[in-house]
C-alpha positions in Angstrom: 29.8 15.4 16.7 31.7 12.3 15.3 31.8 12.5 11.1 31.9 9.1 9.7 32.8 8.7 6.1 31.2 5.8 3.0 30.5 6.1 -0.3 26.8 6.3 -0.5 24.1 6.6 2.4 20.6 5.0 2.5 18.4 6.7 4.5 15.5 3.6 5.5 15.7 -0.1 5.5 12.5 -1.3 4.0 11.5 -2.6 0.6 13.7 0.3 -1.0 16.2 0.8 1.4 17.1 -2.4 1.3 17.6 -3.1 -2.3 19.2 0.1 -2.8 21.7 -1.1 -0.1 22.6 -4.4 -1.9 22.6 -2.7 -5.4 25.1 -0.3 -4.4 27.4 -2.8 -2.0 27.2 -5.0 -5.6 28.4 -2.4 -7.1 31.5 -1.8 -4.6 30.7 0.8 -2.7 30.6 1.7 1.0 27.2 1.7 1.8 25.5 2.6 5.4 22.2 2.1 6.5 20.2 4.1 8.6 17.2 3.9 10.3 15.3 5.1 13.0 13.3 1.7 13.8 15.0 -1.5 15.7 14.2 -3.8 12.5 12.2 -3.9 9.0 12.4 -7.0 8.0 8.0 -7.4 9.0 7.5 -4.2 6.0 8.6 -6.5 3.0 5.9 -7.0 1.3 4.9 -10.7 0.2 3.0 -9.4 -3.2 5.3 -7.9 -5.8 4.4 -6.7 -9.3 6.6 -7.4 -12.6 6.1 -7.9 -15.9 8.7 -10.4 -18.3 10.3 -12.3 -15.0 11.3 -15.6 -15.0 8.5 -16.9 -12.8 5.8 -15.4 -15.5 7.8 -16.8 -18.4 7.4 -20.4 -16.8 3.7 -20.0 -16.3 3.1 -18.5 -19.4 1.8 -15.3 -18.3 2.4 -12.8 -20.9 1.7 -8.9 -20.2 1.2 -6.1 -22.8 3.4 -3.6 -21.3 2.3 -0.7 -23.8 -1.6 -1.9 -22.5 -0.1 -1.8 -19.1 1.1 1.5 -19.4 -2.1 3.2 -21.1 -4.0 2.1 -18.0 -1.9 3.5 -15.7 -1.7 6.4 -17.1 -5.2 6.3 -17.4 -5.8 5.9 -14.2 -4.3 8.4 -13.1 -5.6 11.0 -15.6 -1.8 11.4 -16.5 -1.1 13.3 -13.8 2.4 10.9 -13.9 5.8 11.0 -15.3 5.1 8.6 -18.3 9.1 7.8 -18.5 9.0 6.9 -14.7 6.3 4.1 -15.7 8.2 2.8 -18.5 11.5 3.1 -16.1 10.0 0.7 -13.7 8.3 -1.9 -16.7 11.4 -2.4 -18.5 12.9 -2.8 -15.0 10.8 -4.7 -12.8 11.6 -8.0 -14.1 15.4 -7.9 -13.3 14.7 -6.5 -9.8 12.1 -9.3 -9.1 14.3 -12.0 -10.6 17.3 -10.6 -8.9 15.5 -11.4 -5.6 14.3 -14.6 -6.6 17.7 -15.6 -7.1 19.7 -14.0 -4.6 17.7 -14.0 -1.7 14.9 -16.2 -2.0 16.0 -19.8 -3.4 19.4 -19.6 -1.0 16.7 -20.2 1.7 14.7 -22.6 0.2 11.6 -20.1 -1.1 10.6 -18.8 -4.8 8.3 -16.7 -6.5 4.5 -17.9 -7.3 3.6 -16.0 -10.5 -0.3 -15.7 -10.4 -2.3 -15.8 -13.6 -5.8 -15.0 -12.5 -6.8 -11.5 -13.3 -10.2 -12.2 -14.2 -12.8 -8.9 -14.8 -16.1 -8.3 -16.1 -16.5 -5.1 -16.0 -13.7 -1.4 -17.2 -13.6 -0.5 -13.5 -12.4 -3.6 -12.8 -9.8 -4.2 -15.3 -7.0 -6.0 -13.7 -3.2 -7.1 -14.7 -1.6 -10.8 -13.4 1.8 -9.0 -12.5 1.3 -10.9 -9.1 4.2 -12.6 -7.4 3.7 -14.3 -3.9 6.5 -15.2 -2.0 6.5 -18.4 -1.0 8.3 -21.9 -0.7 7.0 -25.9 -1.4 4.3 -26.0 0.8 2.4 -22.8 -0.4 3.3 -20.7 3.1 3.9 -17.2 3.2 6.9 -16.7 3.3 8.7 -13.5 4.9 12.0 -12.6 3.6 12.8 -8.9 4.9 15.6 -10.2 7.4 17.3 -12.0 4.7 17.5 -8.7 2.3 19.1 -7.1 5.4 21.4 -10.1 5.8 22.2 -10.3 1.8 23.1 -6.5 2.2 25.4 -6.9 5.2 27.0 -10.1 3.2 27.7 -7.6 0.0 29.3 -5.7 2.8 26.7 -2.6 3.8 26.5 -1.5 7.6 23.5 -0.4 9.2 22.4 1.5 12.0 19.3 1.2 13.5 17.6 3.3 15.9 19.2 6.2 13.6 16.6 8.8 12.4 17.8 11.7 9.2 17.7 14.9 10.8 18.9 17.2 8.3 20.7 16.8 5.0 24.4 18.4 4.7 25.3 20.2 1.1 28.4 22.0 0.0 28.1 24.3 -3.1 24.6 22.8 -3.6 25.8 18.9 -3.6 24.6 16.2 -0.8 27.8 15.5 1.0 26.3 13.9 4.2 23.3 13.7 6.7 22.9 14.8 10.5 21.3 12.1 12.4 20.0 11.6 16.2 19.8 8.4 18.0 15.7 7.7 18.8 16.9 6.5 22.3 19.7 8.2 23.5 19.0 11.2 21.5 23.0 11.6 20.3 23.6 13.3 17.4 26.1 12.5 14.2 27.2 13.5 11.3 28.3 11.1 8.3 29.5 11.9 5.1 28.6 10.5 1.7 31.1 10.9 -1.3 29.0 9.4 -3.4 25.3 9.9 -2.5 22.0 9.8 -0.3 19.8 7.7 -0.9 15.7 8.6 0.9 14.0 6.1 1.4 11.8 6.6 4.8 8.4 6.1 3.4 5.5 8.8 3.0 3.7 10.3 5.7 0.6 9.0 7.0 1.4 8.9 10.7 2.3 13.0 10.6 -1.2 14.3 10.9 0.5 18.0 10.6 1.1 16.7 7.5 -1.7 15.0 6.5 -3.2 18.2 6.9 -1.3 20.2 4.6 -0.7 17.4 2.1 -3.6 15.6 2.5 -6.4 16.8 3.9 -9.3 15.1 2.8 -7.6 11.4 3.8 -7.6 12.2 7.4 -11.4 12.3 6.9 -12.1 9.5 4.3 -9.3 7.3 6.8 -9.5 6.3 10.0 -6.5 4.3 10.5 -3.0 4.7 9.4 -1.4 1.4 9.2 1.6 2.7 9.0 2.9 4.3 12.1 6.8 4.9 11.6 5.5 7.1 8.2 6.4 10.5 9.9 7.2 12.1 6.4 11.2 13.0 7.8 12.9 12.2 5.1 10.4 14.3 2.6 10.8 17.5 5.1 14.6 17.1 5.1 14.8 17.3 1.1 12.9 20.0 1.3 15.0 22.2 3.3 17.3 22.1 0.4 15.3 22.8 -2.1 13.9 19.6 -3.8 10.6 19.4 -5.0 7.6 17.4 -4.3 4.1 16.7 -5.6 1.8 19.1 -5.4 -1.6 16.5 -5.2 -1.9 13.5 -2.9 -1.6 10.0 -4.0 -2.7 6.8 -1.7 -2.9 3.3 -0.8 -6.1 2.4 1.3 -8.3 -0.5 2.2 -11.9 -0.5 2.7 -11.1 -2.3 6.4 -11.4 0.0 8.9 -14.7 -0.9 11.1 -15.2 1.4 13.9 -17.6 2.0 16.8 -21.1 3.2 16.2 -21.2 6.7 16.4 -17.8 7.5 15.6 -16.8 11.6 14.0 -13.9 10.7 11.7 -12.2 14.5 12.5 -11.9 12.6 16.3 -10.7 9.3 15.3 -7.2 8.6 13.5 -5.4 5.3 15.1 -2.3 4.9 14.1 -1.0 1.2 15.6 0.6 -2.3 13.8 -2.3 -3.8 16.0 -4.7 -4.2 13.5 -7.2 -2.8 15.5 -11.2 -3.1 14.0 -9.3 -4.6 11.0 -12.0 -6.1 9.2 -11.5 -8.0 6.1 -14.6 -8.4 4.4 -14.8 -4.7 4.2 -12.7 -5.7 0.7 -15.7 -7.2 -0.9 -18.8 -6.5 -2.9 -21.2 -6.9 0.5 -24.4 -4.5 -0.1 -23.0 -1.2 1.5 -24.4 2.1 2.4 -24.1 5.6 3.7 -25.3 6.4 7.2 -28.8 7.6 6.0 -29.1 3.5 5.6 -29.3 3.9 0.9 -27.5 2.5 -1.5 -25.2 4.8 -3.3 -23.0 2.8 -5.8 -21.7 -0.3 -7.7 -19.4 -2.1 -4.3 -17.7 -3.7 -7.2 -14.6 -1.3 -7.4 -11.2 -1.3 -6.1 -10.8 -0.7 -2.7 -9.9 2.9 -2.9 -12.8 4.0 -5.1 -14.9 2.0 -1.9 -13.8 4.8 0.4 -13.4 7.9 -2.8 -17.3 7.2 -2.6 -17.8 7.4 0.9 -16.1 10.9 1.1 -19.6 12.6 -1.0 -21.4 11.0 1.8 -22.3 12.1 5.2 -19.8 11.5 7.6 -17.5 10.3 5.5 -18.0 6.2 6.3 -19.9 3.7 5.4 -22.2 1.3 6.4 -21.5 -3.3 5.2 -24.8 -5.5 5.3 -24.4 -9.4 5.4 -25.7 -12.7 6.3 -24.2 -15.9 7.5 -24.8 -17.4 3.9 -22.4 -14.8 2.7 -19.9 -15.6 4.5 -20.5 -18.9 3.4 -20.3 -18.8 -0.3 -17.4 -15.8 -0.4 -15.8 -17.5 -3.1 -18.2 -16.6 -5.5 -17.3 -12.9 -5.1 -14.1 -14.0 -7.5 -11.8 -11.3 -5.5 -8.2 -10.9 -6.8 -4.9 -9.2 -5.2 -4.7 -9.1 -0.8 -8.9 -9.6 -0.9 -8.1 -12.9 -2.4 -10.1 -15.7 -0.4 -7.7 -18.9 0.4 -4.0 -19.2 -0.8 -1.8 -16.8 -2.3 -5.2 -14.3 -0.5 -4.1 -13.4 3.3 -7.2 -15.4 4.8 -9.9 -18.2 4.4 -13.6 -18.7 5.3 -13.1 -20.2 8.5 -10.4 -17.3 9.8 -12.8 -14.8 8.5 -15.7 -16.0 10.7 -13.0 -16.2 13.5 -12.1 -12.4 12.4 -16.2 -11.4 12.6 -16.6 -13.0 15.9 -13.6 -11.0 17.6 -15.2 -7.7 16.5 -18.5 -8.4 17.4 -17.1 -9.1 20.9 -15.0 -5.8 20.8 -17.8 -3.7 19.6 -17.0 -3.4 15.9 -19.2 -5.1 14.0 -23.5 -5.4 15.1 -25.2 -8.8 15.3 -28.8 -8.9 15.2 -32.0 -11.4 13.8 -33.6 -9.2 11.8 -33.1 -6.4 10.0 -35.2 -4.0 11.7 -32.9 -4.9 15.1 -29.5 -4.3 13.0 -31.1 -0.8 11.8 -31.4 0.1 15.6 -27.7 -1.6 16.4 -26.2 0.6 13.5 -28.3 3.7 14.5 -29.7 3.9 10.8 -32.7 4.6 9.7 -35.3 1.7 10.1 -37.4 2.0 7.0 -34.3 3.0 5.0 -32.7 0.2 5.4 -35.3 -2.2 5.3 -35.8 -1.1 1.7 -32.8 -0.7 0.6 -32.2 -4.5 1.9 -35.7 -5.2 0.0 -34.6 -3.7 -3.2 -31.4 -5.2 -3.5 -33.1 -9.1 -2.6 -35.4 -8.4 -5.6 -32.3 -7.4 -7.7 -30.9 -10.6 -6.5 -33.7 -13.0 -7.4 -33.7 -11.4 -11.2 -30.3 -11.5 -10.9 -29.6 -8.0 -12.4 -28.7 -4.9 -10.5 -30.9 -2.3 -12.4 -29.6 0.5 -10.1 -25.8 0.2 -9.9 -24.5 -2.3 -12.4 -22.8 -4.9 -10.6 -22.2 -7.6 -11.9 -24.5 -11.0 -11.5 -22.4 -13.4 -10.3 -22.1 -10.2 -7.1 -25.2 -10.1 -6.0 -26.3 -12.3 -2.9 -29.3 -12.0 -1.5 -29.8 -11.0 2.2 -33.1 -13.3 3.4 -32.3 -14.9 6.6 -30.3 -16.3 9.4 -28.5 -13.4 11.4 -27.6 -10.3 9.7 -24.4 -8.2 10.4 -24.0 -4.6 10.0 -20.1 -2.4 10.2 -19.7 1.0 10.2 -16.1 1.5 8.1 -13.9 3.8 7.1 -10.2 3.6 5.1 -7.1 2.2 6.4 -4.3 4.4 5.2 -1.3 1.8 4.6 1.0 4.5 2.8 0.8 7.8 0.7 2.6 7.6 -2.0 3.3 11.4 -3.0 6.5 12.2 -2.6 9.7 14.0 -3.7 9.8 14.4 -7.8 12.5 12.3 -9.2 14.2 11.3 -12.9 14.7 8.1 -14.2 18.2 7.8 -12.9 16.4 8.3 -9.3 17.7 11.7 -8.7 15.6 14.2 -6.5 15.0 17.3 -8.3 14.4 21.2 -7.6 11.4 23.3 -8.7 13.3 24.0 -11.7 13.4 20.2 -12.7 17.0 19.6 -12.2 18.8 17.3 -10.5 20.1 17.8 -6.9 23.9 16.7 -6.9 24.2 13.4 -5.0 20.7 13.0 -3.8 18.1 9.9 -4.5 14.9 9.2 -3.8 13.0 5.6 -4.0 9.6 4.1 -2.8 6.9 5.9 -1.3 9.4 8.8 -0.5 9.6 9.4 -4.1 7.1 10.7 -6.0 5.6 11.0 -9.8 4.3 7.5 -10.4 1.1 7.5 -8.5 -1.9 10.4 -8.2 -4.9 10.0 -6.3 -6.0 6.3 -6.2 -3.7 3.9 -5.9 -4.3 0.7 -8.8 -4.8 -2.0 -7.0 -5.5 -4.5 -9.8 -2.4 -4.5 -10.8 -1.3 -6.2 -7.7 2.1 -5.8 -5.9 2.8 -2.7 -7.6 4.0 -0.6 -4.2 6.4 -3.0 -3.6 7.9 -3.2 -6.8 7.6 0.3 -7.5 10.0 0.4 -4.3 12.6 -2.2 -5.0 12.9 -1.4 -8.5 13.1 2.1 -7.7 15.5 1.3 -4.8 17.5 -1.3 -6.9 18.0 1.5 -9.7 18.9 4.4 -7.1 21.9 2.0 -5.4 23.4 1.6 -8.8 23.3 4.6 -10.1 24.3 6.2 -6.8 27.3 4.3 -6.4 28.4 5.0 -9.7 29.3 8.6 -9.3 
């Protein structure tokens, strides 16, 4: 086995990975990538929280960080490291301009700071930390290539098609990694003076361990949207000791239509292909369990969609619409990725494209009346006809006496064809991971730090628990290339 020698390794080339590269090259070290894919560049994300960047300042958006904070930590019932929230909020505006600058206006794109964060209601309450990435004609724009390029210009090397097979320690310090090629299956060694940096992701793809980590998302999801998340560079900090969380955190959305019939224990796709992705799963439609009743307020964020569907038999549930609904989507107000029309992934027109495919492939039921969609959906007849009939007289007073959602929500379903999906979560990353301080260093079960060992992004852990907050858009990503930013630095300063 060949030992190759730099100052600091990063284990992953996303959103962390690669700003942990490019912080650490800045900082004049010898930096080497690794990973086990061909490329990353698709897995930058084109929503990124901050607070205080220079793209807010010229909107005017102003944030209350200490408000921020408190409903975070709310959120999450403080199971959180309070000082790794403030870490990333006093941090995430020089990571996000840092990008803006370096990577983004060289090739002709900038960041669109969003100001809508409209809410009506306290389980809604949403934060405009939103940046899209974009350029002059309002395009997504995606950027992960030129991170990777931006690192290789500050002088880091990478290695693809490289996977992190075990970590190397002397005395108890990280000196190195053991990798194997993911094609020709050679082994290496490579030693790291300075540091290793993890940042491979969670693992939602590793159904082993899903099922010890996170047992109740394989029922409540039934995709993973994230394939290469195998959970490797977790189990190889754990062979030395470091600690992790001990209760699952997630990111979901409420887009996962599948077949009629369908037992989530038996169904757990894990594919880029989008396959049964259906959008409008993302907004306040009248939904159901698979007895055909009404069960909640569908105004929530996406997670609590499927949190609900998990005290429900069979663990989905069931969207009810009309053609007039997808007509008038705007007045649903959505915010974050659900967004309808620019800086939202999708318009009208491409949703009724979207609707049309999955009909054809089986996902979604079409029928003209009600009583023919029960039969398509294998509900209940009578069930569903009243809880259609209940919710159109709640619509014509224009309060929902059952649930609470609000007015402007609630669209009646009269006439034209109906539509009917059966859904259940798309899992696009856990976000437990491996306990870290606010320098970035992975610690043991005794709460100190590992010599020479970092964790950033969804391989880290302490900043999310249970649900992820997804009205306070872009955090994910941020969480990762602030994290990732902060881990090269302080890696490469040892």
């Amino acid at each position: 086995m060949n030992m190759n020698e730099y100052d600091v390794i990063v284990v992953g080339a996303s959103n962390a990975g690669g700003m942990a590269a490019c912080a650490a090259a800045e900082k004049g070290a010898k930096v080497l990538v690794i990973d086990k894919m061909n490329s990353t560049g698709f897995l930058y994300r084109l929503s990124i929280a901050a607070v205080g960047t220079k793209a807010q300042k010229k909107a005017g958006i102003e944030i209350d960080k200490y408000k921020l904070i408190n409903y975070l930590s709310a959120f999450a019932q403080d199971n959180v490291d309070q000082k790794l929230l403030w870490k990333w909020v006093n941090n995430s505006a020089e990571t996000v301009d840092w990008l803006e600058d370096n990577v983004l206006k060289p090739h002709g794109s900038h960041l669109y700071a969003q100001p809508d964060a409209e809410y009506h209601t306290l389980i809604n309450t949403a934060f405009p930390t939103e940046h899209d990435v974009t350029n002059d004609k309002h395009e997504d724009v995606f950027y992960g290539k030129w991170v990777v390029e931006k690192a290789k210009e500050l002088g880091a090397e990478f290695l693809w098609q490289t996977k992190l097979e075990h970590l190397i320690t002397e005395n108890g310090v990280v000196t190195g990694v053991v990798t194997k090629n993911t094609k020709t299956s050679e082994v290496k060694k490579f030693r790291a003076k300075k540091g290793v940096i993890i940042c491979t992701g969670g693992y939602g793809s590793n159904e082993a361990l899903m099922a010890k980590w996170n047992p109740l998302g394989l029922k409540k999801n039934v995709y993973s949207d994230s394939p290469r998340d195998d959970g490797s560079g977790q189990v190889a900090a754990l062979e030395i000791g470091a600690w992790r969380d001990e209760e699952p955190a997630e990111i979901i959305f409420d887009r996962g239509s599948v077949p009629v019939g369908t037992n989530t224990n038996e169904y757990y796709v894990k594919s880029w292909e989008d396959v049964g992705y259906f959008w409008m799963g993302s907004y306040p439609l009248l939904k159901l369990n698979l007895n055909g009743e009404r069960v909640g307020n569908e105004s929530a964020p996406y997670e609590f969609d499927m949190n609900r569907a998990t005290k429900q038999p069979g663990y989905l549930q069931v969207a009810i619409w009309n053609d007039a609904t997808m007509d008038n989507l705007q007045k649903f107000h959505t915010l974050g990725c659900a967004r309808l029309n620019w800086p939202g992934f999708y318009n009208t027109e491409e949703n009724k494209q979207e609707i049309a495919t999955r009909i054809k492939e089986g996902f979604i039921q079409k029928a003209s009346t009600i009583e023919e969609l029960a039969e398509k959906l294998n509900l209940p007849v009578e069930n569903l006809k009243d809880s259609v009939n209940t919710y159109n007289k709640m619509c014509a007073e224009g309060k929902d006496n059952q649930f609470g959602k609000e007015d402007f929500r609630l669209l009646p379903l009269k006439e034209g064809t109906f539509y009917g999906a059966v859904y259940g979560g798309r899992l696009l990353a856990t976000l437990d991971g491996l306990r870290i301080n606010t320098k970035m260093q992975v610690l043991n079960k005794a709460g100190e730090a590992i010599p020479h060992l970092y964790a950033a992004g969804n391989a880290s852990g302490g900043f999310f628990w249970g649900s992820y907050p997804d009205h306070v858009p872009g955090l994910t990503c941020s969480h990762a290339q602030t994290f990732g930013r902060l881990a090269g630095q302080q890696a490469a300063l040892q």
